[in-house]
MARTI-91524 format. One record per residue: residue in three letters; x, y, z of N, C-alpha, C in turn. Coordinates in steps of 0.02 Angstrom, whole numbers, plus 50000, padded with zeros to 5 digits. Layout:
ALAXYZXYZXYZ...
***
This chain:
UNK522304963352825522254969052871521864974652838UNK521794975352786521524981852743520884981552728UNK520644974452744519904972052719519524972852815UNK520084973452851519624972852936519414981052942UNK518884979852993518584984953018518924990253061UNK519124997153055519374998053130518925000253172UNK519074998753229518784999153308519275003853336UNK518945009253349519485013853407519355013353486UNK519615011653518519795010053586519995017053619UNK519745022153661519875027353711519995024153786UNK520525022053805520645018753870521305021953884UNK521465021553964522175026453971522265017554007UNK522155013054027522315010554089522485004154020UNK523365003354037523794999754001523584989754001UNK523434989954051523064983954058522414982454003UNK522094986454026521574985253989521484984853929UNK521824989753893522174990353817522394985153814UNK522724979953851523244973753813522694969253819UNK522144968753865521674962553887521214963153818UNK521064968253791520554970353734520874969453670UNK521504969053663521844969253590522024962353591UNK522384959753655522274950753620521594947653616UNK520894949553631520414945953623520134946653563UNK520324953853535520014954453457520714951253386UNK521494949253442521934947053383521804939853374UNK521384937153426521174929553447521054927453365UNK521214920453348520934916953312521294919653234UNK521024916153165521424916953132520874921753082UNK520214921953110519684925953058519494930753099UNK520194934253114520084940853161519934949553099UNK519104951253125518724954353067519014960353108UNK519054964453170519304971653170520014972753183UNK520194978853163520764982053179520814985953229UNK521164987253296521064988953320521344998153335UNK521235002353360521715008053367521435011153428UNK522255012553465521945014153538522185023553540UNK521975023553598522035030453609521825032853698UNK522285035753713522295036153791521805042353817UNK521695046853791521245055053814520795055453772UNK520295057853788519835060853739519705064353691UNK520275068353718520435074953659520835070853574UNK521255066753613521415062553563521025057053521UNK520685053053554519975049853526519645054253482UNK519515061453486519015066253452519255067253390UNK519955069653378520365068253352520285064153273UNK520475055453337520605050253269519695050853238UNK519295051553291518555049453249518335056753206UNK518825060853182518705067053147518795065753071UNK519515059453071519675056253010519235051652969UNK518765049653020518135046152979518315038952961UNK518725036452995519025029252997518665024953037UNK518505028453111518255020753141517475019953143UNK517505012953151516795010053128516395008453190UNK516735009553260516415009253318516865012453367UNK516775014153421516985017953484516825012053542UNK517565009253575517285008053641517815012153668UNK517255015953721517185020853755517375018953850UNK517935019753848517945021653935517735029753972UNK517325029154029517085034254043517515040554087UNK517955035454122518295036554161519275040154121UNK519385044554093520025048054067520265053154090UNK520965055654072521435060054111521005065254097UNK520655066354039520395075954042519765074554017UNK519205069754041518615069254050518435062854087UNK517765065454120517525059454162516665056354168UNK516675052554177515895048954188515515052354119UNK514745053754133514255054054067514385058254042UNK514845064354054515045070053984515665067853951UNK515925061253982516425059653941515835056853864UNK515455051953889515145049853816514665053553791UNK514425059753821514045065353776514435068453739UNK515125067853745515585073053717515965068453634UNK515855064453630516165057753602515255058053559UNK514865056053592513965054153548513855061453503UNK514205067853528513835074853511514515075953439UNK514895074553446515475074853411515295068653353UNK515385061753360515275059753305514385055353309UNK513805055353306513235053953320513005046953273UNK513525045953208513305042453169513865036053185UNK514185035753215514885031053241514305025253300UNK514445020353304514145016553354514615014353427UNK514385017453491514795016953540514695012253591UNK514905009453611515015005453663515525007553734UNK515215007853794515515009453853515755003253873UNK516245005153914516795000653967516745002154024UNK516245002254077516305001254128516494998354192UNK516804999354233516864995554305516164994354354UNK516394989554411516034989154455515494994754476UNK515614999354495515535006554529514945011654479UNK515105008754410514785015654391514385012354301UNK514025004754344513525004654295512775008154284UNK512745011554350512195015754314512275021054260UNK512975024854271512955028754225513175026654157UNK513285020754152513345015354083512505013854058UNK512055015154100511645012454068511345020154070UNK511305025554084511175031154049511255032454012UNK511975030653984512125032253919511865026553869UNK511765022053888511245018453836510555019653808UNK510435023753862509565027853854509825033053819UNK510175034853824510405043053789510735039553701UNK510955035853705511185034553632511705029253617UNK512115025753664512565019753666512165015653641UNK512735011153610512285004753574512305001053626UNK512815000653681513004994253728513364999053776UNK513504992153844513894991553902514104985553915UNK514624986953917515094978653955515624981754014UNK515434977454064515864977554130516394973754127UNK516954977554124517654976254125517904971054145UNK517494966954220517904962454243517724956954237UNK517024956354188516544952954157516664950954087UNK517194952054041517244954153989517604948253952UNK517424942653894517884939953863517764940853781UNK517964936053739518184936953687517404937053643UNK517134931753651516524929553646515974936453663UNK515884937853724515364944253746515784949853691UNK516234952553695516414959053678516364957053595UNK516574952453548516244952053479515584952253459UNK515164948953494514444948853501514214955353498UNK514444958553551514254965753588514474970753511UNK515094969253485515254972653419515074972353377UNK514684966453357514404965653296513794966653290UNK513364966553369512924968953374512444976453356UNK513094980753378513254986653401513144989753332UNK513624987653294513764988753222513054989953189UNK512894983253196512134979553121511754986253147UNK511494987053213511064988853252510864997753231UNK511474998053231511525005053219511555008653142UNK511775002153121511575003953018510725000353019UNK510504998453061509664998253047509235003353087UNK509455006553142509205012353151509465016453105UNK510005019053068510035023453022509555023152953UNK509555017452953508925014552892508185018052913UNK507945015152964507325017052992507495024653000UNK507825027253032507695034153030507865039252958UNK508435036052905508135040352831507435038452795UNK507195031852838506525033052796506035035952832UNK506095036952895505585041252924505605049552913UNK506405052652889506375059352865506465060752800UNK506715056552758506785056552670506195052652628UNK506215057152605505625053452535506135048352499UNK505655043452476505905038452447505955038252396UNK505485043252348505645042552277506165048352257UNK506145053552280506725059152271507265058552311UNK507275056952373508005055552416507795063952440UNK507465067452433507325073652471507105073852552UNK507085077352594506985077252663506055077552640UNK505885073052678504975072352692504895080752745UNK504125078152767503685081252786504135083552859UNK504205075852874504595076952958505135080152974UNK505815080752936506425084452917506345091352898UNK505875092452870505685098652838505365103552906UNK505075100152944504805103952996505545107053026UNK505885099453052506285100953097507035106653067UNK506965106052997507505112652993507275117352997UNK506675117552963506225124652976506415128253031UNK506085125253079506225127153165506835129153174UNK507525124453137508135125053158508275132753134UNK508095134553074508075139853040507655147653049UNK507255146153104506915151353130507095155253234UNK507355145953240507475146853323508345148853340UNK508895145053268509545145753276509725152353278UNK509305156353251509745164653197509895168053264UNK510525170953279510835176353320510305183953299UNK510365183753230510135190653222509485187653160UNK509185192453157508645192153147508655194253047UNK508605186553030508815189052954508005184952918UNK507655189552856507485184552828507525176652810UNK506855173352811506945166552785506405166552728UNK506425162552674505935161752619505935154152630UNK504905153352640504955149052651504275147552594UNK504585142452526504185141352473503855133352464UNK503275133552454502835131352439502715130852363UNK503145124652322503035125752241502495118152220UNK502105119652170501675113352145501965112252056UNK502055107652067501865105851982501615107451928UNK501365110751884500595113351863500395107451808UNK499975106051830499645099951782500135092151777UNK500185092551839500615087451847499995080751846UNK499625080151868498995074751852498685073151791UNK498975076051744498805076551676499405070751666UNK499965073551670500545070251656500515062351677UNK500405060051734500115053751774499745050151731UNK498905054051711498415050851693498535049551631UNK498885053351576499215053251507499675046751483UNK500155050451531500945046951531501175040351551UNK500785040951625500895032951651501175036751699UNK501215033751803501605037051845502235034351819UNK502505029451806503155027051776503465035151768UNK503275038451728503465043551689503565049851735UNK502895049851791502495055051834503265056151877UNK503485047951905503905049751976504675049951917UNK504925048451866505485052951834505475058851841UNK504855061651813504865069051813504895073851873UNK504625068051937504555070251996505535070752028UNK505775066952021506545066452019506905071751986UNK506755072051916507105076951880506935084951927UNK506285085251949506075094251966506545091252017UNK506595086652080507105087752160507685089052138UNK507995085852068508665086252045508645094152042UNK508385095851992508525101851980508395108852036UNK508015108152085507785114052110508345110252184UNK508805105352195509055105752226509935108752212UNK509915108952133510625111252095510345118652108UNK509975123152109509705128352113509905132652161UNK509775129952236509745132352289510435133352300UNK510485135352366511255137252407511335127752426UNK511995127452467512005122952507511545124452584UNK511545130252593511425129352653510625131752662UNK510225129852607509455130652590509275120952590UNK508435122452596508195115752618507785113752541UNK507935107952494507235107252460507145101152498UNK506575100352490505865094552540505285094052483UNK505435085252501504535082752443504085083452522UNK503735086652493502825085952552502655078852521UNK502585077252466502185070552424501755073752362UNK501375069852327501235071152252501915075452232UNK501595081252208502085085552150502065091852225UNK502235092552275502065097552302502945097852337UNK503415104952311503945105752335504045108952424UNK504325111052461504325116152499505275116352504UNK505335123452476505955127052486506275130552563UNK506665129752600506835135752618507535137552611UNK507325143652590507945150052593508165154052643UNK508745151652671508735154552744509345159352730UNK509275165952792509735169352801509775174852739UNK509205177552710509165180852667509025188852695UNK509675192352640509845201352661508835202452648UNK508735202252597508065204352581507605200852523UNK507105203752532506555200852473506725201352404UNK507065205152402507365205852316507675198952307UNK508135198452343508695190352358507945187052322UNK507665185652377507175180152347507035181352302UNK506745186052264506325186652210506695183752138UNK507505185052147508035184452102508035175652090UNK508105174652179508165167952157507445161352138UNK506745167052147506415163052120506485162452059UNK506485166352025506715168751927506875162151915UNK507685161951959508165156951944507765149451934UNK507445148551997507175141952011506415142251956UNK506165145251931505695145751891505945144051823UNK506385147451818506775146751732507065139051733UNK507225136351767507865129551764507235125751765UNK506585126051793506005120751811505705120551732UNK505805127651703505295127351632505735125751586UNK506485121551591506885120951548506545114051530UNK506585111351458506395105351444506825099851462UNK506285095151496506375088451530506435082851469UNK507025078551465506845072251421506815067551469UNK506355061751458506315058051513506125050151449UNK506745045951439506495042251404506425042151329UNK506865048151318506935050851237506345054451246UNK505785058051278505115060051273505355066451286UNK505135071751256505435081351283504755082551339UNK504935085451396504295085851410504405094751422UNK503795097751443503935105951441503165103451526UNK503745106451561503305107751632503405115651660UNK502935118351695502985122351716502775122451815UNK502915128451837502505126451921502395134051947UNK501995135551988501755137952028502075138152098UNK502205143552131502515144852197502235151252237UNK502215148452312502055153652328502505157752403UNK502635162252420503145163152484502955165052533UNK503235163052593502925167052653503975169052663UNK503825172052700504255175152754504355178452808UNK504825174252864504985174752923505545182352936UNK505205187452982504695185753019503975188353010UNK504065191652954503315198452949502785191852907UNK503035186152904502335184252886502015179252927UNK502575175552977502115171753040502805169753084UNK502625170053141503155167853193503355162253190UNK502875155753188503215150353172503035146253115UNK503435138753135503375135053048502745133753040UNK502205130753092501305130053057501275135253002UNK501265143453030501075150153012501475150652945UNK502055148052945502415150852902502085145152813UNK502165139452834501965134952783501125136152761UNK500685138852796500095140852788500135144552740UNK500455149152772500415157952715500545155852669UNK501365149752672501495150552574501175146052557UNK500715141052580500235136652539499745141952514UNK499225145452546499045151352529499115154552477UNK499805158752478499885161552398500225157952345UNK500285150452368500345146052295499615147052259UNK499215146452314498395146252283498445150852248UNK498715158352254498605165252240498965163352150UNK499395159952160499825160952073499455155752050UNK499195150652082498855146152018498095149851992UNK497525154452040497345159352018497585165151986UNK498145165351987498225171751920498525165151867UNK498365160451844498495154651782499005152451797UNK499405148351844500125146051830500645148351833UNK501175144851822501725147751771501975153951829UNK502015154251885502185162051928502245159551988UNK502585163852027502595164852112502425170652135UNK502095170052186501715174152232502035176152289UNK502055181252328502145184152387501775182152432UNK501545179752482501175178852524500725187352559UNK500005188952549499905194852592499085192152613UNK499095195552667498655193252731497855193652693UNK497715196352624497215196352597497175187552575UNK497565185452573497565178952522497315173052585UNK497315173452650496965172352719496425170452690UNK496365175452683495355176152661495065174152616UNK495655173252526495285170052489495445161952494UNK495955160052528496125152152535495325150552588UNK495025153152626494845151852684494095151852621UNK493865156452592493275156152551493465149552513UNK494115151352472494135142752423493835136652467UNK494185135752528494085130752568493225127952580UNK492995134152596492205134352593491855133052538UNK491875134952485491955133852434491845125152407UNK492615124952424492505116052400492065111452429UNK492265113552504491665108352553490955107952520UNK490795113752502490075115552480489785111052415UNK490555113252375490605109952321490605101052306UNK490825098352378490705091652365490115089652395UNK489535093952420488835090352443488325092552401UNK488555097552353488075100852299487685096452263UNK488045090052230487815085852206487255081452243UNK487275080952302486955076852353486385079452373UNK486485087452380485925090352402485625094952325UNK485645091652292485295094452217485445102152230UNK485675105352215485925109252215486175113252148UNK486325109152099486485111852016485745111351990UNK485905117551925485155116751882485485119251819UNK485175113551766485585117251689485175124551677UNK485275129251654485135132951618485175131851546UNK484785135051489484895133951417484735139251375UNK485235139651349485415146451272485145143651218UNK484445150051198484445145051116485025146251091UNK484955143151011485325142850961484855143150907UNK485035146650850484615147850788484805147550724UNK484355144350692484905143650595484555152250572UNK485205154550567485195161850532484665161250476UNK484755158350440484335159050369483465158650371UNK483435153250413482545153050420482225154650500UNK483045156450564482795160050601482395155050651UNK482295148950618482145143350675482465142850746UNK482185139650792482455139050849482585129750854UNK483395128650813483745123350831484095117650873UNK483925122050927484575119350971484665124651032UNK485175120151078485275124951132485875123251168UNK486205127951219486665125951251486665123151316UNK486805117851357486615116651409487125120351463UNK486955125051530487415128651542487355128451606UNK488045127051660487805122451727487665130751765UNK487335129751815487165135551866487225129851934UNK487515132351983487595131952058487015136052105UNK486475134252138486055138052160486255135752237UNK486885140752251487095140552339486725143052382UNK486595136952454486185140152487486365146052521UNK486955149452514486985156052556487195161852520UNK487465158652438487715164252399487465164752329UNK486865160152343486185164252278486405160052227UNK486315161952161486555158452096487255159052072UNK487465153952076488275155652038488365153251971UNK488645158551922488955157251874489725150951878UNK489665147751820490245143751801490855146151811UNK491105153451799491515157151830491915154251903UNK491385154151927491595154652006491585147852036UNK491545141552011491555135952037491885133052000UNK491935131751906492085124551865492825123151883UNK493295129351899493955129451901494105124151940UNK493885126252020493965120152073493785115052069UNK493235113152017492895105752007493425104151988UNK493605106351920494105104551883494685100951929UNK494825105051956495505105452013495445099352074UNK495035099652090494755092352142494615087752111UNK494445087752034494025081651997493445077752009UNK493055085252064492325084252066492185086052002UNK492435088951944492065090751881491735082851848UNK492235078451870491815071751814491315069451859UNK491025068051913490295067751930489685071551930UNK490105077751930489825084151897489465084551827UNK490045084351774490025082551725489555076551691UNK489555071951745488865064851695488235066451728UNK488245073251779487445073851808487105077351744UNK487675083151728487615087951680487095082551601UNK487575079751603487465075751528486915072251546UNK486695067951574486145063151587485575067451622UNK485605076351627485175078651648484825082251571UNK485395084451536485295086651472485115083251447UNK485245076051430484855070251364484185069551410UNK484025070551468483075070951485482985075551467UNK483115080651456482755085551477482545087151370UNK483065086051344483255086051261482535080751239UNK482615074651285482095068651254481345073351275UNK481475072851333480595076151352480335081051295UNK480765087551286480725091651211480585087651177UNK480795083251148480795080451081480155076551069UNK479765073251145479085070451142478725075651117UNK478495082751157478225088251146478215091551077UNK478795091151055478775094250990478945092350936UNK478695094850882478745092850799479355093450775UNK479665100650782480355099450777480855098550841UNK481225094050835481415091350913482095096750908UNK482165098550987482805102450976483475099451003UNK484165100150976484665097351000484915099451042UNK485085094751101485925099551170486385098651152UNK486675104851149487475103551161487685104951239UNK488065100451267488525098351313489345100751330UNK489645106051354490325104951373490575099851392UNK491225097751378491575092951413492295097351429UNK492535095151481493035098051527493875094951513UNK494475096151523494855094151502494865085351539UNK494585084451586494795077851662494155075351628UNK493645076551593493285072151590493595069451517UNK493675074551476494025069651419494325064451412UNK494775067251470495125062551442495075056951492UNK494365053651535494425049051581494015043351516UNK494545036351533494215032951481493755029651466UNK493315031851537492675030051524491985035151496UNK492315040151470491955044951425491125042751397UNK491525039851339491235035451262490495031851309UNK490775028651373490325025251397489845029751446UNK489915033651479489475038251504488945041651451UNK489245043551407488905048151331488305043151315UNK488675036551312488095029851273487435027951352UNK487695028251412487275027551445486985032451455UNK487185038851434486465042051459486015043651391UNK486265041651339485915042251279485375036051300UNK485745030551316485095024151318484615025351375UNK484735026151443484395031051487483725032051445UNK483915039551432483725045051420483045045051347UNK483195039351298482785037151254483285042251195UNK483635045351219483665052951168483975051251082UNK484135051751039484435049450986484895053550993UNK485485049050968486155051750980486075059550922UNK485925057450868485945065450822485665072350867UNK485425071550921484975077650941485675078451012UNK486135074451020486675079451053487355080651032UNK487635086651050488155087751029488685091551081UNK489235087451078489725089651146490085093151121UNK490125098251150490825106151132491545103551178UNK491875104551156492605103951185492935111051158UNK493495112651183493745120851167494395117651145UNK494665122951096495105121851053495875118251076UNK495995123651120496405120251178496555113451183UNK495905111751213495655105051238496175099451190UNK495945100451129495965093851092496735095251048UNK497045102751053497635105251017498255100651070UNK497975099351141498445098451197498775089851192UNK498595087851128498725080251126498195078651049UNK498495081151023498055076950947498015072450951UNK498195067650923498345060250912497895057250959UNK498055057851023497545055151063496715057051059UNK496795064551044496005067151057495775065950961UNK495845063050920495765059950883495325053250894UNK495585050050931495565043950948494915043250984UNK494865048051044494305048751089493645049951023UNK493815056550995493475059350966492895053150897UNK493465048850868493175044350824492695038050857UNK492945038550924492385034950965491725037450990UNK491875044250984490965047451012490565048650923UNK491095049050885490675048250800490245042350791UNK490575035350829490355030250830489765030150864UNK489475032350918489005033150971488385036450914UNK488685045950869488345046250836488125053050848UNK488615054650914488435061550920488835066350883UNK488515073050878488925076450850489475081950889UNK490115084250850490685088050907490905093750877UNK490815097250910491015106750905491435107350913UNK492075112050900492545114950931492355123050949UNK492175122951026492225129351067492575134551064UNK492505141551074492995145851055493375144351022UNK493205142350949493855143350898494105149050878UNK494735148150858495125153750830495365157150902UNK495475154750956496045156751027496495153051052UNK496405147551005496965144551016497665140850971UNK497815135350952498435134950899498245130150858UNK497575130250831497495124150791498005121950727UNK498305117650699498595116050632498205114950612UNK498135117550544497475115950487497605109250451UNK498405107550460498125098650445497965094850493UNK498135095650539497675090850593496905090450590UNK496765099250597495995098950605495795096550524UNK495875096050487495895091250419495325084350450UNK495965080750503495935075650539495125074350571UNK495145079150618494775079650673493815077650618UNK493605071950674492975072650657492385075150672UNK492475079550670491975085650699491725089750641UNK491055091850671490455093850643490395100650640UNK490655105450672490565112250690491105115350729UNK491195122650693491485127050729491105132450758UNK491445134250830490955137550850491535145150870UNK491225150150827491995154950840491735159750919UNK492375160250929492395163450972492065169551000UNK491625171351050491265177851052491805183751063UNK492305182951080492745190051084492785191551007UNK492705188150953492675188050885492145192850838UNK491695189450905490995192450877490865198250889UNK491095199750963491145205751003491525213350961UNK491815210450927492395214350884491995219950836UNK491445217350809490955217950769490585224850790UNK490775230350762490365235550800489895238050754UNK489825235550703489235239950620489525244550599UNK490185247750601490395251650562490385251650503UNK490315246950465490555246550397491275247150373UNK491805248550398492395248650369492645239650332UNK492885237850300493035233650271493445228250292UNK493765232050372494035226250403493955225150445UNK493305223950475492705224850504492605216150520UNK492885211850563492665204050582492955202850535UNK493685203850519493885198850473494165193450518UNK494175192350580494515185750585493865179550578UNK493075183950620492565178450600492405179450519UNK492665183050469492715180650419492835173650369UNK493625174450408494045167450410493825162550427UNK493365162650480493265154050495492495152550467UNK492195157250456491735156350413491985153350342UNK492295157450329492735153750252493175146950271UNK493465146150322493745140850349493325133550342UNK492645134950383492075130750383491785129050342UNK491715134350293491575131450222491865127550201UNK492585127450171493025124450160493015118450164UNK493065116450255493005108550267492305106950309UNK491785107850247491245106450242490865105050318UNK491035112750373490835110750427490295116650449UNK489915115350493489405119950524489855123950552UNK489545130850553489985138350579489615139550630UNK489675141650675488925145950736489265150450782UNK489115154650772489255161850799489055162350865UNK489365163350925489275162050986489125171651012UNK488915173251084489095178951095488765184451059UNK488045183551014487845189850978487645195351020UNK487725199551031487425205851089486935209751049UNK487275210350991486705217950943486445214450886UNK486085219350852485775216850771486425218950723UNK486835221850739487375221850702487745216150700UNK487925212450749488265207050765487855201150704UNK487225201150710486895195250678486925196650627UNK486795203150601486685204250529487265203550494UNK487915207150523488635204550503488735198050465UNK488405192550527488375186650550488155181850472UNK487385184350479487015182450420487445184650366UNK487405190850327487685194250274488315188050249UNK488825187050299489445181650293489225173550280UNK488565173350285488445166350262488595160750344UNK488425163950401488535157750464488075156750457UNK487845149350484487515145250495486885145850535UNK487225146950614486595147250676487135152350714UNK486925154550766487025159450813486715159150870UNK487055162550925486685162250992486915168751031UNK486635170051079486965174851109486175179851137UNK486435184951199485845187651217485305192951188UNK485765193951117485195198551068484585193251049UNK484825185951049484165182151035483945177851093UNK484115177151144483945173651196484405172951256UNK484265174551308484885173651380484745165651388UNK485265164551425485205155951460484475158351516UNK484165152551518483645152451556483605145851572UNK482995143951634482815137351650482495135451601UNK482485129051625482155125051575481495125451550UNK481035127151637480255128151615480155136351585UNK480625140651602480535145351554480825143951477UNK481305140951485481435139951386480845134251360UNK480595133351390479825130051365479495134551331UNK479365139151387478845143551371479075148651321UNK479675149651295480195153851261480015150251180UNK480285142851211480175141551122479495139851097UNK479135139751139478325139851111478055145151106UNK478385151251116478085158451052478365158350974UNK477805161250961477665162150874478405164150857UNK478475170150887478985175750882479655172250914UNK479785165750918480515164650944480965161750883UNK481155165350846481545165850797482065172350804UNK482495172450778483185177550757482715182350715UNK482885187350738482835194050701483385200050675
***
């Protein structure tokens, strides 16, 4: 008896109760239990206890009747599977309630042992596979969080239910560098971590707040029923601090951070489209001020999501419609003042907004991962343009090349570098790829690894703005690289005073470079103070606009074929 199902029975008519309880005591592998109950009020009742496993439902009772008897019974328990008992007289409204939500109808005078088990077991399966189909049509599958579709519909519930008119925060949080983590880690790793943030930002919230996966790493919060904006602001803190607590996933510590952005109901849009806009919007707004923050949603941020947007589109036909042109910075060996080398430096020539600096586009390449097709036009435009020089002239001059964090680390690097060297005719010694300190501090071991493979190729590797970021001096021990290139805020520092502590940090890496027998080059010179500093300290080469601005190519032709293009 303890292993059967119960079935609750709502019937007043004594007959019928006895005709229904011997057909389910029939036999000796009798699977339900039965429990009856004569009124509705009483039925509501036993199905409050959470015992029965199906409802057959008569429509017809002392203190309810016909289809609000089983709206009242479907609205009360919705997840219970019901079955009506109808008579002669009133199968249409048996089969309304089947359109409305009954699993079944059986006519009373129609009814044996055989139909009404069928009809129960039917009833049953039927309704634990619509519950199936419908948590996967509103829950994400890898967090168990409410999807895209659920998320709408509380939204709404949460903007259309309120009596009085109270704040809602409705957040929009991303991952930050959660595609790093993927392409690094393995997704194995990606959707733990993706679990651990729902775990946690759902221990965070109220009960009676929504977290929701959109998909990738993209959260949406809401905070409903909030006195004011402070509330929120408190409890973003909260949900910010618990997200940047360290993750182990696998014995591995991981340190994540995210980006959020808010709208709120009602001063920031009437409904949920408006409302999820805005805070997608000023998520954009905190990953432009670097990460790591949440944003307010304000009607200026309209305008810069709406430019970003433009922006990118533009950004993915640029390539198609030739549209990029390198620019190039000499470079000069201080001591004999030669013109060595140069920097290859991308320019965007938009058809409606003139020339753009790197500034204003690499971020979003970056961010879309248009930077790596970007990135091998760059390189295989530089090794022509390096070879053609090198036919022309006696002393051939070298490019150096940026590389971006997404192109680094894509593992077909090594092999782009070698095809456009073979391309190109160029000898690997005449290029050299800059990476920034950052870059390669963000995973040693690995960028080691990359790094001993482009030695192999033959090119040579800089580290970019050194000295801004956290190098260990035994690692960089490690690192096989050819040159430091210090930082121009370094250089900038440099005013000709003469006082004695006057560039001591480009002191240091001048002495640094010495040390481990590497090329120094002074980035950023503006004045003759800067160079002479420069020189006096024993660097190497230098660049910057006291000796040459980035220019095109057919003007740095014509640049390095004067007498006079040497450092002064």
């Amino acid at each position: 008896m303890a292993d059967r199902q119960v079935v609750l029975l709502i019937e007043d008519n004594p007959g019928d109760v006895r005709l229904i309880r011997e057909m389910l005591a029939e036999g000796e592998d009798a699977i339900f239990e039965l429990a009856c109950v004569g009124r509705l009020s009483q039925g509501l009742e036993y199905l409050a206890t959470g015992s029965a496993c199906l409802v057959l439902l008569d429509l017809s009772l002392p203190d309810s009747y016909g289809f609000d008897t089983f709206l009242k019974v479907y609205a009360h328990s919705p997840k219970v599977p019901i079955i009506v008992l109808t008579g002669h007289d009133d199968q249409t409204v048996a089969l309304a309630a089947v359109k409305t939500g009954a699993q079944d109808y059986l006519v009373k005078g129609k009814l044996d042992r055989e139909l009404l088990l069928r009809s129960m077991q039917y009833s049953i399966e039927r309704k634990r596979y619509q519950e199936q189909l419908e948590y996967q049509a509103n829950y994400d599958a890898l967090t168990g969080l409410p999807n895209r579709n659920l998320l709408r519909d509380r939204l709404r519930q949460s903007v259309f239910a309120q009596r009085f008119v109270r704040s809602i925060g409705v957040v929009f949080l991303d991952i930050d560098h959660f595609k790093f983590v993927n392409d690094s880690l393995g997704h194995n790793t990606g959707d733990k971590l993706l679990q651990n943030v729902a775990e946690r930002l759902s221990e965070t919230v109220r009960d009676g707040d929504t977290v929701a996966r959109l998909g990738g790493d993209e959260f949406i919060l809401i905070l409903s029923d909030q006195p004011g904006q402070e509330v929120i602001y408190r409890a973003m803190q909260r949900i910010m601090s618990r997200i940047a607590e360290p993750i182990d996933i696998d014995g591995q510590e991981l340190m994540v951070t995210c980006s959020a952005g808010i709208s709120l109901y009602p001063q920031d849009g009437p409904d949920v489209e408006t409302l999820l806009k805005n805070a997608d919007a000023a998520m954009y707004q905190a990953k432009e001020k670097g990460r790591n923050n949440f944003q307010f949603y304000t009607a200026e941020m309209n305008r810069q999501v709406s430019e970003r947007l433009k922006t990118e589109t533009s950004l993915r036909r640029a390539l198609e419609r030739d549209e990029f042109e390198l620019y190039y910075q000499p470079r000069f060996n201080v001591g004999s003042g030669a013109l060595v080398g140069c920097e290859a430096l991308l320019r965007w020539q938009h058809p409606e907004r003139g020339l753009l600096l790197p500034e204003r586009f690499i971020a979003l390449a970056e961010e879309t991962g248009l930077i790596v097709p970007i990135g091998e036009w760059v390189l295989r435009s530089a090794c022509d343009q390096a070879r053609a020089w090198q036919k022309e002239r006696s002393a051939p001059i070298a490019v150096s090349v940026n590389l971006s964090m997404r192109q680094f680390r894509q593992e077909a690097l090594a092999n782009a570098i070698d095809d456009a060297l073979r391309r190109s005719g160029l000898e690997p010694r005449l290029l050299e790829m800059e990476l920034t300190e950052s870059l390669i501090m963000h995973d040693t071991e690995v960028a080691i690894r990359i790094l001993l493979r482009l030695r192999e190729i033959g090119v040579d590797i800089s580290v970019d703005d050194f000295g801004t970021g956290h190098s260990s001096l035994s690692y960089l021990t490690k690192l096989p690289i050819s040159a430091l290139k210090i930082d121009q805020s370094f250089v900038q520092d440099i005013k000709g005073s003469g006082r004695t502590d006057e560039g001591l940090v480009a002191q240091t890496i001048i002495s640094l470079a010495r040390n481990l027998k590497l090329k120094v080059v002074g980035e950023g010179v503006e004045t003759a103070a800067q160079f002479e500093f420069l020189k006096r300290h024993d660097c190497d080469e230098v660049q910057g606009f006291h000796l040459g601005k980035p220019m095109p190519a057919s003007e740095f032709e014509l640049f390095a074929a004067r007498p006079d293009a040497v450092g002064s």
